[in-house]
C-alpha positions, -999 to +999 in steps of 0.1 A: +076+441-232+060+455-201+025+442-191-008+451-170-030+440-143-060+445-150-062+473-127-034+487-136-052+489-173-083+499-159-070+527-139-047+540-173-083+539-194-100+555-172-128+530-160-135+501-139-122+467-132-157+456-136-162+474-168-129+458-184-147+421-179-178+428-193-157+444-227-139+413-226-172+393-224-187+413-248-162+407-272-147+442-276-113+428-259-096+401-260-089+379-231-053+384-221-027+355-215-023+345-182+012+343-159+019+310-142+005+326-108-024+332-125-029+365-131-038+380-166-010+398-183-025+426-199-007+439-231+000+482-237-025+478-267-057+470-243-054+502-229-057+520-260-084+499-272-104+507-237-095+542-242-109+538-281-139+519-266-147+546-245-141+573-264-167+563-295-192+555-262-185+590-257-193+601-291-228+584-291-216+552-302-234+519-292-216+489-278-219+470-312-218+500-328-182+500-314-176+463-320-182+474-356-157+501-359-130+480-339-134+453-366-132+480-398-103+491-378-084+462-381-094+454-414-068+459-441-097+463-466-116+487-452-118+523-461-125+557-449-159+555-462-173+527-443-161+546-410-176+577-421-206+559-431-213+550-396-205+586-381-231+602-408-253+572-396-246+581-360-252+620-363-288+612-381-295+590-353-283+621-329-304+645-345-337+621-341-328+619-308-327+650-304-359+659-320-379+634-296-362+652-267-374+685-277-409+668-282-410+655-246-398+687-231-420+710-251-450+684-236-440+685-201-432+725-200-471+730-200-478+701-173-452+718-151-470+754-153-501+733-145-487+724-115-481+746-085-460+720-067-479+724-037-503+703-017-513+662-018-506+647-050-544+641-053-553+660-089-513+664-100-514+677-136-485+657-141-496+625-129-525+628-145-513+634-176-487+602-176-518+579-165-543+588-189-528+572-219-524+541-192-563+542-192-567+549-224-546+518-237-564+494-207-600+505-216-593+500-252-582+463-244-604+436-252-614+417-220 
């Protein structure tokens, strides 16, 4: 059975030596067996599970989010429902996210017609806006 570097596995995923070790320190791959010189011997499978990794990354999913599915994956028990579970989970968690991006865009539309984007920065609209709940929060401190 043919093995990989880890470069070699890296570069068929699509990603970085770098980013290989911290999956494998994270847990989401499994160190690979070494050769006598030393070298780790990377199995066809790691590649498809980087490729898997990255592709739930891609779909929104977190790190342990990912760790999860990987482990219903291999589990002879589980069922479409559990992994389904987590994708209604995910898109509910998408949409919320969504929601606070519209709210922070549809606050800083007005602060950027406020500001002309000309002169010192003395009086920015924008500025001003971000530090006043700063003040607010450290004059409402007790001292």
């Amino acid at each position: 059975m043919q093995t990989f570097t880890i470069g070699q596995v890296a570069r068929e995923a699509g990603i970085g030596v770098e980013t290989v070790r911290f999956y494998e320190r994270e847990g989401l791959l499994e160190e690979p067996q070494r050769r006598q010189s030393g070298y780790r011997q990377f199995q066809p499978e790691a590649i498809d599970r980087l490729r898997f990794i990255k592709q739930a990354q891609r779909l929104g999913f977190t790190l342990r989010e990912v760790k999860e599915l990987l482990a219903l994956k291999l589990d002879p028990r589980a069922s479409r429902s559990e992994i389904r579970e987590r994708a209604v989970a995910k898109v509910a968690d998408i949409d919320k996210r969504i929601a606070e991006l519209r709210r922070m865009k549809k606050a800083l539309a007005p602060l950027i017609e406020a500001c002309d984007g000309r002169g010192t920065l003395e009086g920015c609209p924008i500025l001003a806006a971000i530090e006043e709940p700063c003040r607010h929060h450290l004059s409402a401190t007790p001292r």
